[in-house]
N, C-alpha and C positions, 0 to 999 in steps of 0.2 A: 430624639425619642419619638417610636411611631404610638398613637394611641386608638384603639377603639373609636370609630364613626360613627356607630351607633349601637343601641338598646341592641339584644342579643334575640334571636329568635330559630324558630327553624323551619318556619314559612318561606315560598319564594320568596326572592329578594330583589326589588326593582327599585334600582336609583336613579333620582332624575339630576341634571344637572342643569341648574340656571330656573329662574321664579317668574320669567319673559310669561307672554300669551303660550307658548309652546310646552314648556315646563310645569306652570300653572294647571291647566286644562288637561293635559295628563294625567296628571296628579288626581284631579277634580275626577276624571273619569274612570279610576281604577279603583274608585272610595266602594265597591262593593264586590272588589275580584278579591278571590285568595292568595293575596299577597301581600308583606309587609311595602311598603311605599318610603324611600328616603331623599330629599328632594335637600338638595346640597347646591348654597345660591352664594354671592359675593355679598348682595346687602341683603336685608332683613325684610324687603318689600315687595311688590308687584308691581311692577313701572308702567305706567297708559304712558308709553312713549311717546303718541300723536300729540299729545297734550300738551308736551314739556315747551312747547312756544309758548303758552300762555302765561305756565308759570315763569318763563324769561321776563313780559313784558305784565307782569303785575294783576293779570283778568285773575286768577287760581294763586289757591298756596298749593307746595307740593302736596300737603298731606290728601286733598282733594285727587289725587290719581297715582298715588302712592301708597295702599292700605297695607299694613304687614302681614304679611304672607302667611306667620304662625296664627295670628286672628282667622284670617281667611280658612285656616284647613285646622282651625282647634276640633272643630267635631267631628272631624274624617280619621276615627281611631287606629286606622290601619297606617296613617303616614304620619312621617317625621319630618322635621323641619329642621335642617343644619345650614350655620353659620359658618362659612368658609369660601378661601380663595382656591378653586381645582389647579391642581398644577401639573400632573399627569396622571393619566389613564396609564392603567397593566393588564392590556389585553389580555394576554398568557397566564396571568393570576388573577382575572376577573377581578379589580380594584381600583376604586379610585382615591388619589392621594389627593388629601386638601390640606389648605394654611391656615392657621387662622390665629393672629399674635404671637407669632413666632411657635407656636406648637403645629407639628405635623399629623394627620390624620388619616388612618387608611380605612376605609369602605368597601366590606365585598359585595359585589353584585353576581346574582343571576341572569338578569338581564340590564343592559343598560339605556336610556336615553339621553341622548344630549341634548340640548337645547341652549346652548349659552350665548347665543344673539352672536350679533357684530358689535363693535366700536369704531370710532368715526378714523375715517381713512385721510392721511394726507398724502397721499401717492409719494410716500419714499420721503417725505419733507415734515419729519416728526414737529420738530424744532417751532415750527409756525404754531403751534397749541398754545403757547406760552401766549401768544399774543393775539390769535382767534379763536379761540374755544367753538369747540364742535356742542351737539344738544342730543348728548346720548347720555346723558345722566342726569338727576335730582341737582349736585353738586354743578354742574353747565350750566341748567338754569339758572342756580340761585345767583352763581358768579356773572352771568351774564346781565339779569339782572342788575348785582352794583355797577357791574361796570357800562348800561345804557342812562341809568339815573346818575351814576356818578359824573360822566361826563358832561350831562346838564348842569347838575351843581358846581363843574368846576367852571363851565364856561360862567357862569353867574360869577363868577369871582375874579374874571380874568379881562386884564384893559387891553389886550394885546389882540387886534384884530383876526391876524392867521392864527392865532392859536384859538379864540372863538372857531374859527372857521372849522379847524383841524377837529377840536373837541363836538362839535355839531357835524359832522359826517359819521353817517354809519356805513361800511360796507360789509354786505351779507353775502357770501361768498357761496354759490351753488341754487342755483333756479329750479330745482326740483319742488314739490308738496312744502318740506320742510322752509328752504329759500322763500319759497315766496309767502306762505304763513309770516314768515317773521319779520321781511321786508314789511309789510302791509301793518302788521302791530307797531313795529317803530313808528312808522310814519302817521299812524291814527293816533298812538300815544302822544306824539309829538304838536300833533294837529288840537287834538280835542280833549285829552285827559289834560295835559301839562298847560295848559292855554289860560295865558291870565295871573299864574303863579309865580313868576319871575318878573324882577323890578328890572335887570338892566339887561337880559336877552328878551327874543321871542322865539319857544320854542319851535316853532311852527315853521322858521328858517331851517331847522335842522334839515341834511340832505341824504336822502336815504337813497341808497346804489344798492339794485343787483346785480350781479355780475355772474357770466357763465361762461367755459371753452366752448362749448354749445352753442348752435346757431338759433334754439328755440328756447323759449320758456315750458316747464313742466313737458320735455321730449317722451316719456312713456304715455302719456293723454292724449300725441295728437295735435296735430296744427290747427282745429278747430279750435280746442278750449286752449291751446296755448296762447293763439291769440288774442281771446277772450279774459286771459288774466291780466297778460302783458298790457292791452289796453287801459283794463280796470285799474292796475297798479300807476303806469303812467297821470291815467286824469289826477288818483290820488297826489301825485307828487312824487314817487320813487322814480329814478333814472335807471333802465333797465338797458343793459351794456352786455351785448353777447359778443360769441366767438374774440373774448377777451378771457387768455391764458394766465394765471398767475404766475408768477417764477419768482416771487419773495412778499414774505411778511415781517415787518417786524415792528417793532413798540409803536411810530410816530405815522405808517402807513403801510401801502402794498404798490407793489411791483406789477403792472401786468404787460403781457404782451400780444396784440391783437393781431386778428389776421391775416393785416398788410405786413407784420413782423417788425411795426414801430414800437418800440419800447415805451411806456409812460410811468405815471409816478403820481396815485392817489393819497394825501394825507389826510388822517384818518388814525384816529385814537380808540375806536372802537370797530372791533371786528366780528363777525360772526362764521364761522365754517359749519357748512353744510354741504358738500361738494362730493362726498364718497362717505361706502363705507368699507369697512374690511372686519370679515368673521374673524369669530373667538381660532385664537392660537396654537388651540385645543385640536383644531383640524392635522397641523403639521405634527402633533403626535402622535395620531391614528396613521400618518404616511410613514412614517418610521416604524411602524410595530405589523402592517400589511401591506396587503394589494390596491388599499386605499388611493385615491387619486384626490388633487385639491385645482382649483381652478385661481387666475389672478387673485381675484379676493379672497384666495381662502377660502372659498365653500368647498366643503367633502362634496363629490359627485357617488351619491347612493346607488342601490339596487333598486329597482322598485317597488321593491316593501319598504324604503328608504333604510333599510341593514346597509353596511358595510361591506363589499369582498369577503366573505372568508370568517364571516361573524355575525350570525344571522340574529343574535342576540342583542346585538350593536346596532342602536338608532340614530339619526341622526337630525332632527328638525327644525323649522323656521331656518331664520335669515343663515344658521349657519351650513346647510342644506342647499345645493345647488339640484334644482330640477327644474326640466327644461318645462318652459310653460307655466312656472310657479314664481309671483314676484316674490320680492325679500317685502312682503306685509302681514300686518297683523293672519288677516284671512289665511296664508298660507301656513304658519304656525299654527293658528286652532284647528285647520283642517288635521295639518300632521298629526298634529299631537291625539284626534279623536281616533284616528287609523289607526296607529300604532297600539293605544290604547285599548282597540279594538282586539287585537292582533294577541295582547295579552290575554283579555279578558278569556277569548276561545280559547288557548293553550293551558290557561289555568284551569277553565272546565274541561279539558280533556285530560290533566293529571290528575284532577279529580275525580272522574269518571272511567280512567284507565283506559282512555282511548285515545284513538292518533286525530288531531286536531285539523281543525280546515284547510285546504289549502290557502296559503295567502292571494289572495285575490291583488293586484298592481292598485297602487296609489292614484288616485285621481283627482286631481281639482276642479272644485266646481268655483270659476270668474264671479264674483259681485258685483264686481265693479271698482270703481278707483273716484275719491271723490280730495276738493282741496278746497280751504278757505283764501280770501283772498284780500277781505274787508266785514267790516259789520252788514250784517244785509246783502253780502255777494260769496257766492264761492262757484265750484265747475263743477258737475258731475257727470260721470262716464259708468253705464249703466249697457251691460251685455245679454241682447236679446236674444241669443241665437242665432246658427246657420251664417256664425262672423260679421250680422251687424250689433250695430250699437245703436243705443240711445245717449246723445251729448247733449247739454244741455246747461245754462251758466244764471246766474242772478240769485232774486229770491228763494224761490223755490228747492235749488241747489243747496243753498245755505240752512234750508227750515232739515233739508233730507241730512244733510252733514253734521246737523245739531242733536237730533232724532236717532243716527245712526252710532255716534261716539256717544251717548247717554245710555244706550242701551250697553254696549259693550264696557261698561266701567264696572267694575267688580264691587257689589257691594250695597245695599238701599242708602245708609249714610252716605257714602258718594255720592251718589247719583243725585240723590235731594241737595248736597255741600255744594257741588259742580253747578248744577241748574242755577241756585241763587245767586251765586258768583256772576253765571250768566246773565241772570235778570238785572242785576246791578250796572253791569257793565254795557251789556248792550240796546237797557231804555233808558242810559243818561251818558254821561261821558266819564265819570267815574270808572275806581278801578280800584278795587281791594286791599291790594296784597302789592303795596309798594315800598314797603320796609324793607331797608339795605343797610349789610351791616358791614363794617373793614374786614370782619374776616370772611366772607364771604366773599369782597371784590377782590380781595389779596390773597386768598388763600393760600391757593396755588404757587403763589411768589414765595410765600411764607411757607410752603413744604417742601422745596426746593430746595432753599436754604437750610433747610433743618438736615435733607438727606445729604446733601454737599456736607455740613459739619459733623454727620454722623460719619461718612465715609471718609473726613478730616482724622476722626476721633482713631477709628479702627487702622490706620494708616498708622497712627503717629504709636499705639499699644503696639502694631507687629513690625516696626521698626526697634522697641524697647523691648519685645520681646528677641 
């Protein structure tokens, strides 16, 4: 049974899909056009994605970069806030189908925006999640999480040398921003939070590995500041391993195969994926229903008002939005999203004024730059001056601009004040907040697995009886 999306009206009708930086800011910027607003998300929150390595390694709790969404837009009278999974778009009937506990939902739009991010890519090799978890979610973090402290606890309990060994490696799999942020918390956690607290390890032996197919560390920055990480990461203690290919994960370790084409074999209980990503799913629906086009990851390749072929109503933004010269980051989502938003706003004042609207003027980004933490007191900044130079630049300085620039983009004054002190804790002593680990947290995953395998047991064994 389908049911009503939302509250009824006879106002434009603009749905947004997904609560990212792109969907959010939308949203935030159409709170005074003549339109109802229905912004249709999977979870109930606004995710500061950059962030979520922290909350892996214990600096932040989620709630600090996770504020709910319906909080955020309570005084924005014109929009709605829906809980649900999108499952398809009906170009043809302007509508979007959502899920949400087994009830189906249908959504008419007038116009639409999509925004529903990426999820982490294992290039065709799903199966390795179970045993590296990727850090595109709340639920990655928390898991990842039990599962870098559980592995210290269990080495503490364990007389069996290789198995010490195995449970004290970490390998982080992908040298990008995200890679080496999380490389560098392992190994500080290891080094200077956990130091002293264990009777029969040292955590400080732990061995932290990145690993990339990639001949560089952080390859979109640049062989300046790549080098300037890889170095930094090295004095801390991380073993940084390029032009090393994976070709299997599983429970007790990883498979890789380096450039000479020697095959090897890292054990290793703990894994982190950060190596790709791949857009919402959402794309190969739009290629089914037009002239839409998707690229390997999945990005729709827009117009440049970022519409669709053939659907000038049809937006398409952030990571899940392929434009040439636009990375898959925060910046390129809040820019979309003010454009588009723009785009509404003059269309709504010329239905209200009974006139024909502006021409859409082409999408354009304007570069900020690209910046990466690396350690306590170090990260790299890449800072675009014009006329294709740059300013590059790595240490303190980087680090005070990296702390200064995600504090300002966090949604919220409690944030911002929650995050800072978290910060202060963390990096004027060697403490660390937020290191509660719970079983269901490390095991979740394990433990939902198992429930759908018995639920798909259950439904088998009724339409065999039936």
């Amino acid at each position: 049974m389908s049911h009503p999306g939302a509250t009824a009206s006879d106002r434009h009708k603009v749905v947004i899909i997904g609560s990212g930086f792109g969907g959010l800011n939308a949203a935030q910027k159409l709170k005074r056009a003549d339109v109802d607003v229905k912004l249709i998300a999977r979870t109930t929150h606004h995710l500061f994605q950059p962030l979520l390595y922290q909350v892996a390694t214990g600096i932040i709790s989620e709630g600090e970069i996770a504020p709910p969404t319906r909080l955020i837009l309570r005084k924005q009278e014109n929009a709605q806030v829906l809980l649900g999974d999108v499952t398809h778009i009906d170009l043809a009937n302007k509508t979007v189908h959502s899920e949400l506990l087994g009830h189906d939902y249908s959504t008419p739009y007038d116009d639409l925006i999509i925004a529903a991010g990426a999820g982490q890519s294992y290039f065709g090799n799903d199966h390795f999640a179970e045993f590296a978890p990727g850090m595109k979610s709340i639920d990655d973090a928390l898991e990842l999480r039990g599962r870098i402290l559980g592995a210290f606890e269990q080495a503490e309990r364990s007389s069996d040398p290789a198995r010490r060994r195995k449970l004290l490696t970490f390998v982080v799999v992908g040298a990008g921003p995200t890679g080496v942020e999380m490389a560098g918390q392992i190994q500080e956690l290891a080094d200077q939070t956990l130091k002293g607290s264990f009777r029969l390890i040292d955590p400080s032996e732990a061995h932290v590995i990145l690993l990339d197919a990639a001949p560089a560390v952080l390859p979109p920055m640049g062989e300046k500041l790549g080098l300037k990480a890889k170095a930094r990461l090295e004095k801390m203690g991380v073993e940084v391993q390029l032009n090393a290919m994976v070709t299997d994960v599983d429970r007790n370790g990883i498979t890789v195969k380096d450039s000479d084409g020697t095959i090897r074999r890292i054990e290793s209980a703990c894994k982190v994926w950060s190596a790709g990503v791949s857009a919402s799913p959402l794309g190969r629906d739009l290629v089914e229903q037009s002239d839409t086009e998707i690229d390997r990851a999945g990005r729709v390749k827009v117009n440049p008002d970022l519409s669709i072929p053939g659907h000038p109503n049809v937006f398409v933004i952030g990571d899940m939005a392929y434009v040439e010269g636009v990375p898959g980051m925060a910046q390129g989502a809040i820019q979309g999203a003010k454009y588009v938003a723009d785009i509404l706003k003059n269309e709504a004042k010329a239905r209200e004024h009974g006139t024909k609207p502006k021409p859409r003027e082409p999408f354009s980004y304007f570069d900020k730059g690209s910046m990466a933490t690396v350690s306590k007191y170090n990260a790299v900044a890449q800072i675009p001056l014009g006329s294709s130079k740059k300013l590059e630049f790595g240490g303190f300085f980087a680090w005070l601009a990296w702390l200064g620039l995600h504090l300002i983009y966090l949604v919220g004054f409690k944030t911002k004040v929650a995050t800072l002190l978290s910060w202060a804790v963390t990096f004027l002593s060697r403490e660390r907040g937020q290191l509660t680990i719970t079983e269901q947290q490390a095991y979740a995953r394990t433990r939902l697995e198992q429930l759908e395998d018995l639920a798909a047991s259950v439904r088998e064994t009724e339409k065999a009886a039936s």
